[in-house]
C-alpha positions in Angstrom: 3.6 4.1 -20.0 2.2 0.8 -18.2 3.3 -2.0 -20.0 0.5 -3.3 -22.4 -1.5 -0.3 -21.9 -1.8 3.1 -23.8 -2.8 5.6 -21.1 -5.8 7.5 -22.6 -8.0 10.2 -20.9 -10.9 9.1 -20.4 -14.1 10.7 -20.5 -15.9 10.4 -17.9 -18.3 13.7 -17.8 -21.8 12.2 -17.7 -21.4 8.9 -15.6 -23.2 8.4 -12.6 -21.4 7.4 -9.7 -22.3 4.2 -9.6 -21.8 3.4 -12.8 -18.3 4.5 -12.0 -17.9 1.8 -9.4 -18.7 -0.6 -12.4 -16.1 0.5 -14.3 -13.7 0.4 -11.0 -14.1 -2.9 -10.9 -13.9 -3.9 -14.4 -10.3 -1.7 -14.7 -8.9 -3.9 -11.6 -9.9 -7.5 -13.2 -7.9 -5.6 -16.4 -5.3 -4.7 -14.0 -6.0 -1.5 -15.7 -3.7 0.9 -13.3 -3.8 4.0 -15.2 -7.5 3.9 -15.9 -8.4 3.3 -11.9 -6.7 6.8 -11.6 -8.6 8.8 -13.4 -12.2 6.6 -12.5 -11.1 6.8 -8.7 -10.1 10.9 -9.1 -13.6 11.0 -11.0 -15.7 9.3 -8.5 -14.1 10.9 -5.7 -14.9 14.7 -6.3 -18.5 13.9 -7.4 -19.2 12.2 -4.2 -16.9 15.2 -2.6 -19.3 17.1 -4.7 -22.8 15.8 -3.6 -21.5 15.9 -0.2 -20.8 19.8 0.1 -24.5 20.3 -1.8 -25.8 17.8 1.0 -24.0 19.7 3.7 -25.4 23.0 2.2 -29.0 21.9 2.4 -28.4 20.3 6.2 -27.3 24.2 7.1 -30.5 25.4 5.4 -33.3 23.2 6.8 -33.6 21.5 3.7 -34.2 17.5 2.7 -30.9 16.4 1.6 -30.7 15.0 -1.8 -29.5 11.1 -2.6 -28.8 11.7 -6.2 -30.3 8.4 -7.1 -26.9 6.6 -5.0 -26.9 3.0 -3.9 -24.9 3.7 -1.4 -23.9 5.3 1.9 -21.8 8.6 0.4 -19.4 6.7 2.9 -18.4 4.1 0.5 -17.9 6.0 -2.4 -15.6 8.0 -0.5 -13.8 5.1 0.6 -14.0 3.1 -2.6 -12.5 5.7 -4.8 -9.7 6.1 -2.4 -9.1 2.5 -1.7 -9.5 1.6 -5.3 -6.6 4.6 -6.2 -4.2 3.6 -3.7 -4.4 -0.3 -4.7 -3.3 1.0 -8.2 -0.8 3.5 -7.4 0.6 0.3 -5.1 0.6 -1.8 -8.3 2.8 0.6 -9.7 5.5 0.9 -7.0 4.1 4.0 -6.4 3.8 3.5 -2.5 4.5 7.4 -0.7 1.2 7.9 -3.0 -0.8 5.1 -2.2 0.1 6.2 1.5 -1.5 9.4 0.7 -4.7 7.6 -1.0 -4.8 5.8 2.7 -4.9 8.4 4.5 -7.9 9.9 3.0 -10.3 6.6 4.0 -8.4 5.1 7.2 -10.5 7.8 8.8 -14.0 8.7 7.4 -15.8 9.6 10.7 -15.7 13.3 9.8 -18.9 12.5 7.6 -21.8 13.9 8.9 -24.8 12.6 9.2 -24.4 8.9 8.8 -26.7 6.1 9.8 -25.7 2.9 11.0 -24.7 2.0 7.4 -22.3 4.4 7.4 -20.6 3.6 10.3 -20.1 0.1 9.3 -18.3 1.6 6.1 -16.2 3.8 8.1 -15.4 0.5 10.4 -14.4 -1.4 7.2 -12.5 1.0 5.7 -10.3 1.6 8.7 -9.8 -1.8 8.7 -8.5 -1.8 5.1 -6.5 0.5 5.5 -4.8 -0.8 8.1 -4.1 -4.1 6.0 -3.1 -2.0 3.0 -0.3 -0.2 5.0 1.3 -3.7 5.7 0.8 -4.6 2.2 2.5 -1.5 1.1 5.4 -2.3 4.0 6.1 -6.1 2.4 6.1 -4.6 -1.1 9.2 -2.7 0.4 10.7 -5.7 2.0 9.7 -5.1 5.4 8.9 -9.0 6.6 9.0 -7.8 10.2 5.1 -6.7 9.4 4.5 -10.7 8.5 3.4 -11.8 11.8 0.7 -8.8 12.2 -0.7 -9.1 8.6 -1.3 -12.7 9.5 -2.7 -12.3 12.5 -5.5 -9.9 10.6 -6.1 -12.3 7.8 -6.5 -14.8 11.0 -9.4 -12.5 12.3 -10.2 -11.1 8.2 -11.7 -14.3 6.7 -13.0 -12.8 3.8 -9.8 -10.6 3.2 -7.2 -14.3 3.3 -7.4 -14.7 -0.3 -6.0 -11.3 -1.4 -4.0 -11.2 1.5 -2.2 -14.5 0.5 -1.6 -12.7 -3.0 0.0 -9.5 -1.8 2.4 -12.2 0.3 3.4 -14.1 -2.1 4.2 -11.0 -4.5 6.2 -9.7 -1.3 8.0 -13.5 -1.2 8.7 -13.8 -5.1 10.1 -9.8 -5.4 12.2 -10.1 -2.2 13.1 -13.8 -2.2 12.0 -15.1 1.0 10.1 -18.4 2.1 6.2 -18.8 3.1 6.0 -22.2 2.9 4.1 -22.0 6.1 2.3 -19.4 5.5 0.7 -21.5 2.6 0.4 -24.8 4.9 -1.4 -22.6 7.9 -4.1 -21.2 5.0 -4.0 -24.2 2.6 -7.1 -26.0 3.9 -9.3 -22.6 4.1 -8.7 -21.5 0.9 -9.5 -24.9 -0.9 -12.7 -25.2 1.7 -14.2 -21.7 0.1 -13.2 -22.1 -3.8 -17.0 -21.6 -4.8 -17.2 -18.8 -3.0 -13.5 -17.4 -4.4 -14.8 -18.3 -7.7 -17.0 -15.0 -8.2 -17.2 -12.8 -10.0 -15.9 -10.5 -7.5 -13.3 -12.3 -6.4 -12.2 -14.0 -9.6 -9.0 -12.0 -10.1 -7.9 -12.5 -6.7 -8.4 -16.2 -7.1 -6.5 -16.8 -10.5 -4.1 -14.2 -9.4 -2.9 -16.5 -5.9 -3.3 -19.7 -8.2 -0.7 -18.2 -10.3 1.4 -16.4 -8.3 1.6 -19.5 -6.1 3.1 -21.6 -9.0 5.6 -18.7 -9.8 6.9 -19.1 -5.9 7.3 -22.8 -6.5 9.4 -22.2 -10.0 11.4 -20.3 -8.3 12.2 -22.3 -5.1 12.7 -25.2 -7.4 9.3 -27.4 -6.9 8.6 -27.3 -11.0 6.3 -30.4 -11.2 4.2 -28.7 -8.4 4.6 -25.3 -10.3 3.5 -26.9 -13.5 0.4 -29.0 -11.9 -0.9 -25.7 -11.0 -0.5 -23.7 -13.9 -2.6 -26.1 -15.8 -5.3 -25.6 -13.4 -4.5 -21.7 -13.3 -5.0 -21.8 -17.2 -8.2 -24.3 -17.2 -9.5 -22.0 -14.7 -9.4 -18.9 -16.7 -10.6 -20.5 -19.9 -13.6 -21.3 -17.6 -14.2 -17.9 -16.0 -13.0 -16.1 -19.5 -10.4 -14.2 -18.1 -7.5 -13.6 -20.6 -5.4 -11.4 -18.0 -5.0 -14.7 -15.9 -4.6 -17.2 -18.7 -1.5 -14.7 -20.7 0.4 -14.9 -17.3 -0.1 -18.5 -16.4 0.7 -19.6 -20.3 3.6 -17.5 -20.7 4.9 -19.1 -17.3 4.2 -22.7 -18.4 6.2 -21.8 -21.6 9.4 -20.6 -19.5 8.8 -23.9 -17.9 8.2 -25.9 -21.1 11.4 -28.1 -21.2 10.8 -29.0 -17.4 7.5 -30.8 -17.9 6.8 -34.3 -17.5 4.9 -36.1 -20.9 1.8 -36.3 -19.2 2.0 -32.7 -18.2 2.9 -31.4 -21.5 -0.1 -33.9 -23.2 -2.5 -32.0 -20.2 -1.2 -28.4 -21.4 -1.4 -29.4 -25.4 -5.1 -30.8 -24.5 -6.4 -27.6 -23.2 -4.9 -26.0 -26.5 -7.0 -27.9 -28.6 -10.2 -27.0 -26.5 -9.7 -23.2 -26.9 -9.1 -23.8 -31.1 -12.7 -25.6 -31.3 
């Protein structure tokens, strides 16, 4: 069982698909592992589903049908897939999340895609390419460093969860990125509006906090502490409990090591959240 989670089946006869996206996304801000499975297995026959009735009617002459998607059938493909193996990786399940790679790295076999759908297929090749080097650190292969930064150099808009699957890969394999963090430092504190979406909220508390974890643990505590009062603040703010349980339960490891005035910061916040 996933710690803090009872695995349920859920049913899911009688969503759309992209009400199933919705609930993608909401399971991955829960960090949710189990329940991507089942939403990313769901979504992904029904597209493979609506794709073999499209394919049918091609064959026969006949108007395709959109079955009311928002979507290239592309992206749901990809989604569910990329969605799935993100999970499985969670869970140190990484010959799987392999497997879920393999299924979007290479999407060109669709047929009949616009230009739409070829940017999807672009992107999630792409991905997938940054997901196997994710996958590689998690297993303590640092000789794929160099390459995943030199995508996040050309990846903009992938740095920030980049930076987080790096500094998991630091912390669980004790190694130093100090100047990883310098190089990026800068960028990431020039887009924080744009980190602080909704879509890109858990990746944002997630690097805050994990970035304080690396610094307890290569002995820079007043730095570690300084951020997980803003990690804390910040998910008060955005109303994200998964973010705020980590960073507290950090800051009380740390308790003993914090300064007055860091300690009166942390108790002040308290007293906000019991108004």
């Amino acid at each position: 069982m996933t710690e803090g989670w009872i695995i349920l089946e859920l049913d899911l006869n009688g969503i759309n698909a992209d009400s199933l996206v919705q609930m993608l996304k909401a399971s991955f801000t829960l960090e949710n592992w189990d329940g991507i499975l089942q939403i990313a297995d769901k979504l992904y026959s029904e597209i493979n589903h609506f794709y073999s009735i499209n394919q049918r009617e091609s064959t026969d002459g006949q108007k395709e049908s959109d079955f009311g998607l928002k979507r290239s059938i592309v992206y749901y493909f990809g989604f569910s897939m990329c969605l799935k193996g993100i999970a499985l990786e969670k869970m140190g399940r990484y010959e799987e999340a392999r497997e879920c790679i393999s299924k979007y790295e290479e999407l060109g076999w669709i047929n009949d895609m616009d230009a739409g759908g070829w940017a999807e297929v672009e992107y999630y090749s792409e991905i997938a390419r940054a997901n196997r080097y994710v996958i590689d650190l998690n297993e303590g292969n640092t000789e794929v460093l160099p390459d995943y930064l030199v995508f996040l150099r050309h990846n903009y808009e992938e740095l920030l969860p980049g930076m987080t699957h790096i500094l998991e890969s630091a912390i669980k394999h004790e190694y130093n990125v100090d100047e990883v963090l310098i190089e990026f430092k800068e960028q990431i504190e020039s887009m924080e509006e744009y980190y602080e979406t909704k879509r890109n909220i858990r990746y944002y508390l997630d690097f805050i906090y994990l970035k304080a974890k690396y610094y307890s643990l290569n002995g820079n505590i007043y730095d570690a502490i300084n951020i997980l009062s803003y990690a804390m603040a910040s998910s008060v703010k955005f109303k994200d409990d998964t973010g705020f349980r980590k960073s507290a339960a950090l800051f009380e490891k740390l308790r003993n090591q914090t300064t007055p005035e860091q300690l009166d910061k942390y108790l002040g916040l308290m007293e906000q959240i019991l108004v």
